[in-house]
N, C-alpha and C positions, 0 to 999 in steps of 0.2 A: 577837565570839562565836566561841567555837571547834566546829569541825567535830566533829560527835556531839553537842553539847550541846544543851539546851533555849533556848528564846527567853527573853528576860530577861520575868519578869511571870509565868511559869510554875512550880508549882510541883515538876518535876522528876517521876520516873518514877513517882511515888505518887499523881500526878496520873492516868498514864496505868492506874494500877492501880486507880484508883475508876470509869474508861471501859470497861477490859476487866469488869467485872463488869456493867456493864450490857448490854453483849453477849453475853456468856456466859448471862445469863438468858432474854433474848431467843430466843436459838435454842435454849436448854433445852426450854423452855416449848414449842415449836415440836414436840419431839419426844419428850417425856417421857409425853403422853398415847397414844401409841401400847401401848405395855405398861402401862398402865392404863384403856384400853379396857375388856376386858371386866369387871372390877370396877365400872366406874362403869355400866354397862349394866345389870349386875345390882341392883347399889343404887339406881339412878334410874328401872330400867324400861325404859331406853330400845331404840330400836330400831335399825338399820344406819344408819338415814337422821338419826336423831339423833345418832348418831356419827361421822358424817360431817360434821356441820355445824358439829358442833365442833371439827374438827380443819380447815374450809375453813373457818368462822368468822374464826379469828385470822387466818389467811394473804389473806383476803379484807380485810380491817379495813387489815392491814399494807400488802396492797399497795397498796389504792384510798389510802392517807393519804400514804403514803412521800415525794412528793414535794413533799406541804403540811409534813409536816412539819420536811422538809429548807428551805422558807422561813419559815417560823415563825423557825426559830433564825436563820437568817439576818439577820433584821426584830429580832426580839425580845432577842436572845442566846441563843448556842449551851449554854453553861454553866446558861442559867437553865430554857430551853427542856430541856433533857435531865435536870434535878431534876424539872422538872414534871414528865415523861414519866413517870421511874421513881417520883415518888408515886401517880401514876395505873396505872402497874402495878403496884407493892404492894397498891393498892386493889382492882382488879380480882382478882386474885390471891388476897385476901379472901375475894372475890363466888366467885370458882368453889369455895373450898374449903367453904365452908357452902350449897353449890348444894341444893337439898332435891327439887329437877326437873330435865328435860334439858333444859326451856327455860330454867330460870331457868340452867343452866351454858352454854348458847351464849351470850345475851345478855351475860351475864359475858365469854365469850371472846371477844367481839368487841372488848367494853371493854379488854380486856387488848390485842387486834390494836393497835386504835387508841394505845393506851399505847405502843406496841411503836413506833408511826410514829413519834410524835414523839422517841423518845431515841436509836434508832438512826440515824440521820443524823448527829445530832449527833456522836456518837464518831468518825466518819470526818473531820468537817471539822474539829472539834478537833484530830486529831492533824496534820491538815495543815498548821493555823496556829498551831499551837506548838511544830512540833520543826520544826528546820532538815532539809534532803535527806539528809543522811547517818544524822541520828535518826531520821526519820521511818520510813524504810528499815527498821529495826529494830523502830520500833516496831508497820508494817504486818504486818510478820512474824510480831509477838507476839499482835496480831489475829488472824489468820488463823491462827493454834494454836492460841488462845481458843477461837473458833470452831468448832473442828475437834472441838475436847475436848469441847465442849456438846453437840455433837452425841451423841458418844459415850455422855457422863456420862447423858445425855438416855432413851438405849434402857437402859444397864446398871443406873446407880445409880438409875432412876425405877423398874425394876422389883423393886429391892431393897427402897428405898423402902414400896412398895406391901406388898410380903409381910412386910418388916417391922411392920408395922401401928404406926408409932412414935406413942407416947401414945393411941394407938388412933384414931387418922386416919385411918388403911388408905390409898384414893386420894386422899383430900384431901389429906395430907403433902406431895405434888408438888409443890401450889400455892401453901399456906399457908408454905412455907418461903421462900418469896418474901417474907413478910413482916419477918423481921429482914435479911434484904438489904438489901432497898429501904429500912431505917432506919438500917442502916450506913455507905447509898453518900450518905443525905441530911445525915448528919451529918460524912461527908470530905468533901461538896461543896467547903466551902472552901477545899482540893487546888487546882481545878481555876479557872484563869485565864478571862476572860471574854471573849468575841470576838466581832463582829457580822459580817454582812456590807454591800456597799457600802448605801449610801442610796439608799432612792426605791424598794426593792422591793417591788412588787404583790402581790396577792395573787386570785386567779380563785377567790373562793369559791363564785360560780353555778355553774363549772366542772367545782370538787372534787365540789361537790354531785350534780351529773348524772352526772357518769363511778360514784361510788360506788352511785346509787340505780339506775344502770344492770346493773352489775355483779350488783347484789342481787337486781333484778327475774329476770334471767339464775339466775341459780345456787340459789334457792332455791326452784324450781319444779323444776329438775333434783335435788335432795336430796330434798325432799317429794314430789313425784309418784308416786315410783313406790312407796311406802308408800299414797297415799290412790288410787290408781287412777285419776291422771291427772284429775281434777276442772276442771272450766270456766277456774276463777280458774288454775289453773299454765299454758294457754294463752295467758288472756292478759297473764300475767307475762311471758312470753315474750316476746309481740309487742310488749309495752308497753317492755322492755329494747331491741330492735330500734330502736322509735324514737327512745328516750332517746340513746342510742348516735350516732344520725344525729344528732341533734339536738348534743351533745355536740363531733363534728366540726367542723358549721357555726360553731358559738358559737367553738372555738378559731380557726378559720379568720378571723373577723369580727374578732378580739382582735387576732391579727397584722398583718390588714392594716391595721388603725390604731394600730398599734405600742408595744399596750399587753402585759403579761406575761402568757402564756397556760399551762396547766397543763403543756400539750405542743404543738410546733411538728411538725405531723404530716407535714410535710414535709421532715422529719429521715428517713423514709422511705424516700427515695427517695435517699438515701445508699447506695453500693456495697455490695451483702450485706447492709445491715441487716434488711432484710427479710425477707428468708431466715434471718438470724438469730435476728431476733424468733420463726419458726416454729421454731426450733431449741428456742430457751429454754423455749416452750410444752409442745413434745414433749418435753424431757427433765426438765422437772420438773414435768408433770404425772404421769408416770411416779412418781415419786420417793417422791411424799406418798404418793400410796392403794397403791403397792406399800406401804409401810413398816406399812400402816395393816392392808392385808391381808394380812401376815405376823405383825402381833402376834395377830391375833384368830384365825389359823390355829392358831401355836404353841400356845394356852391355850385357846381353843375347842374345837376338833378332835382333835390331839395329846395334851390334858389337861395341858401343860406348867405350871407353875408361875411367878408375874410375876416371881420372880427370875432362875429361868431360861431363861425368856423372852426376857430383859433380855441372859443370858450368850451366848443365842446369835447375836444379832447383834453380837455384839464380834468377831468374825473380820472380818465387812464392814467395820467401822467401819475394822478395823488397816487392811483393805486398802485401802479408801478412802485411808486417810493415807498409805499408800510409794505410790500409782500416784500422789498430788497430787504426793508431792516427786519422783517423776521423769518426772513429764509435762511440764516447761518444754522438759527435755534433750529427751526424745523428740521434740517439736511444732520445737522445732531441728533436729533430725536429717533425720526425715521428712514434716515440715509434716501439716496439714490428717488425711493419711492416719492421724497417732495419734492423734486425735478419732474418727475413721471405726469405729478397731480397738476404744475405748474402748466404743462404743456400739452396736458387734458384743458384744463380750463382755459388756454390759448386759442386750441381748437374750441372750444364750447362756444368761445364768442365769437369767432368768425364764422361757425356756424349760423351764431344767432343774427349775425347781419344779412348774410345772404340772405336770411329766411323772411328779415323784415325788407329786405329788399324788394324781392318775389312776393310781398305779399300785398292786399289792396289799397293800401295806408299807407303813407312813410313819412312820418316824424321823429325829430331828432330826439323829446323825449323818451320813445320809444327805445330807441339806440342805446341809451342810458347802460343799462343791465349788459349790455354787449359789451360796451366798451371797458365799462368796470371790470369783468370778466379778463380781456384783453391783457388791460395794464396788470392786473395782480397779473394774469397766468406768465407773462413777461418776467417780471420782476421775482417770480417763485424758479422759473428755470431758468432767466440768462443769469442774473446775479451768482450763483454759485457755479455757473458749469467752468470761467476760467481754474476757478480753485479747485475743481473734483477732476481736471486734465494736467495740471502742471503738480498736485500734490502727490502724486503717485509716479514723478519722476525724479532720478537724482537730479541733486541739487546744477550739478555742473550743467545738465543738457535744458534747466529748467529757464534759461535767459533767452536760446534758439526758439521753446518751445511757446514760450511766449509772443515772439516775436510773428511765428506760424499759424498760431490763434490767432493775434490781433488781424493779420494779412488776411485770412479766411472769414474773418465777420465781414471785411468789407469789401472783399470778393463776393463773398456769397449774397450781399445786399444787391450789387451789381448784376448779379445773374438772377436773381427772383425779380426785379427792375424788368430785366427783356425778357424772363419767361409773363411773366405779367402780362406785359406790351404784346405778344404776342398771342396770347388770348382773348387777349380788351379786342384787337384786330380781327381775328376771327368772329368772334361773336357781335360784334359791333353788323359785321356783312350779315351775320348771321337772324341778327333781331331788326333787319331794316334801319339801322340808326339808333336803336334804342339804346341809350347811354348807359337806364340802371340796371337792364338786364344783361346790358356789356361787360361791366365793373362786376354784378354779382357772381357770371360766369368764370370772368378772370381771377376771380378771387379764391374761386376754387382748389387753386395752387395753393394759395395759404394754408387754407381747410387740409390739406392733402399731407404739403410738410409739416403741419404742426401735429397731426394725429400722426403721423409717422415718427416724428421724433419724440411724441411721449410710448409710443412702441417700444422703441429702440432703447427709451430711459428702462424701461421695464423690465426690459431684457438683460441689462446694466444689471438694476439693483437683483433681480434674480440668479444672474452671475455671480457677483458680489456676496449674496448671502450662501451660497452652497461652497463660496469658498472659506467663508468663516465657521459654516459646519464643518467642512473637513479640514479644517484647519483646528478643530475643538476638537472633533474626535480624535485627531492624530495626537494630541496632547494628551487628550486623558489615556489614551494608549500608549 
């Protein structure tokens, strides 16, 4: 097999082009209902707390399933495992476009989160075991553009989307257009080569089961509360997640020590930094989601902006986002740790600087400009290298779990910054008489809060970091 080429059994880069589209949907999906928020609010009735469940919904579905569904393929096949997924996302995809309530569109979106678990795994381990190290390299690359653009396409062309009202969809278009995808990617399925993983893999369905209904009890008592006024049952959803939670620990704990497959070896923990990192991943992209969520519904709320250019004007972030990703390897080279630090300085600098235009006697989207720029670099300078500065300081063998516990944590944590959000926007909403941008500026404050805490914590990092490498020098020359 020559270097660059595909594995014999593969069907060559069209193979890998029926993979990128399933990721590309994935994280569309993820962010395409942000500028169609207030459209489907309008249409559905729904309230903040409702629109927040639907955009912690998916992120929740995703991340409680991520790592079943990364054994699924492994057990079942990877190739067959990721057609499932994406017919079950075309069908979800369905369910939200003809949603006719806000519940009947969460339920939908969570169907869709969960669609989302099962196929994205798949494309990663796909491309691991069918292009050789020198493809694969490129072909990771192409991923991670994929990616990047979905994001993008996700705030511009969803809000175009929307205003276009194509065949007179209006917000359902987002969704429904998922539907000739997912029949395109199922009819090139057979592109794509078939791959298992070893024999004998388990599966901790009790496991999945508690960790998710854990998660649920948690976060849906913080979305709905503060619309129903905090009612008996969302206390004891609370408490009831608390034990699930404890309960969920033991039960992996029990699995290890009789050396059966556990969902998570929570003594991966106790790995150098991971911990700290784990709290890293939490703060910055619990940030992430309900800033995005409360900037779409600023611009076309408040502002009166329109979903298409609503859409145009987070395209400055998005660009920035993409040159601070491509020169963040070089920088974290240069000056370690400290350009993570800088990234999430200037994260916080610009949601500083929106509250402030927010609160202040003017508000135009030109204005916004320097904030948002801000935004996308300080984004793209700290999240792009934090997976590699967590998984590169572990052995190799714990480095596929550890991944897996990252990926789960970014969108968890998006889901919990969603209802910490929501429940601020609530407060302060009673708080300002109705006032929307004084609602949004307050809740945002959360953002301002975890970003400056996590370029803290970076700080604290690289300053760890460096006294280990002096006493690491002195001990040498000594």
């Amino acid at each position: 097999m020559k270097k660059g080429h595909l594995k014999v059994g593969s069907k060559g880069w069209w193979a890998l082009a029926v993979l990128l589209v399933g990721g590309f949907v994935t994280i569309f999906d993820a962010f395409v209902v942000n500028v169609a928020m207030p459209s489907i609010q309008q249409d559905l009735q729904a309230d903040f707390s409702d629109l927040a469940m639907v955009i912690a919904g998916y992120e929740l579905a995703l991340g409680a399933l991520l790592i079943a569904g990364c054994r699924l393929g492994d057990r079942f096949g990877r190739k067959r495992v990721y057609l499932l997924g994406m017919l079950g996302f075309g069908l979800a995809s369905g369910l939200c476009g003809i949603a006719v309530t806000a519940w009947h569109l969460i339920v939908a979106r969570l169907i869709q989160g969960a669609a989302a678990a099962m196929l994205l795994p798949q494309i990663y381990a796909l491309i691991r075991v069918n292009f050789d190290q020198h493809a694969s390299a490129k072909a990771f690359g192409l991923l991670g553009m994929t990616l990047g653009l979905a994001a993008i396409a996700g705030q511009v062309l969803g809000g175009w989307m929307v205003e276009a009202n194509l065949l007179g969809w209006g917000w359902r278009s987002v969704f429904l257009v998922n539907l000739p995808i997912a029949l395109a990617v199922l009819l090139a399925g057979v592109l794509i080569a078939e791959s298992k993983g070893p024999q004998g893999i388990g599966m901790d369905w009790p496991g999945i089961l508690i960790a998710s209904t854990a998660l649920l009890a948690l976060l849906l008592p913080m979305l709905k509360g503060p619309a129903l006024n905090w009612p008996v049952w969302t206390w004891c959803s609370l408490g009831l997640s608390l034990l699930l939670l404890y309960w969920f620990v033991r039960h992996q704990a029990r699995l290890r020590a009789r050396g059966q497959w556990a969902v998570m070896d929570l003594s991966l923990l106790r790995q150098p930094g991971l911990a700290m990192g784990t709290c890293l991943v939490l703060l910055i992209y619990s940030a992430a989601a309900s800033l995005f969520l409360c900037i779409a519904l600023l611009l076309q709320q408040v502002m009166g902006l329109t979903p298409s250019a609503a859409g145009y004007a987070f395209a400055p972030a998005s660009l920035a986002f993409l040159l601070a990703s491509w020169v963040s390897p070089k920088l974290v080279r240069r000056i370690g740790i400290y350009a993570m630090a800088i990234g999430a300085g200037m994260y916080a600098l610009g949601i500083g600087l929106v509250i402030w235009q927010v609160n202040s006697a003017e508000l135009a989207a030109l204005s916004l400009l320097p904030a948002f720029i801000l935004i996308g670099a300080g984004q793209g300078l700290c999240m792009t290298p934090l997976l590699n500065l967590l998984l590169g300081r572990l052995p190799t063998e714990l480095a596929g779990m550890a991944s897996g516990w990252i990926s789960t944590m970014q969108q968890v944590g998006g889901a919990i910054g969603v209802a910490l959000v929501g429940i601020l926007y609530a407060d302060a909403l009673a708080q300002w008489n109705g006032n929307q941008g004084q609602a949004f500026a307050q809740a945002m404050l959360f953002n301002l809060c975890a970003t400056s805490l996590a370029s803290i914590m970076f700080l604290r990092m690289a300053w760890h970091s460096r006294q280990q490498r002096l006493a690491s020098a002195v001990q040498d020359a000594g």
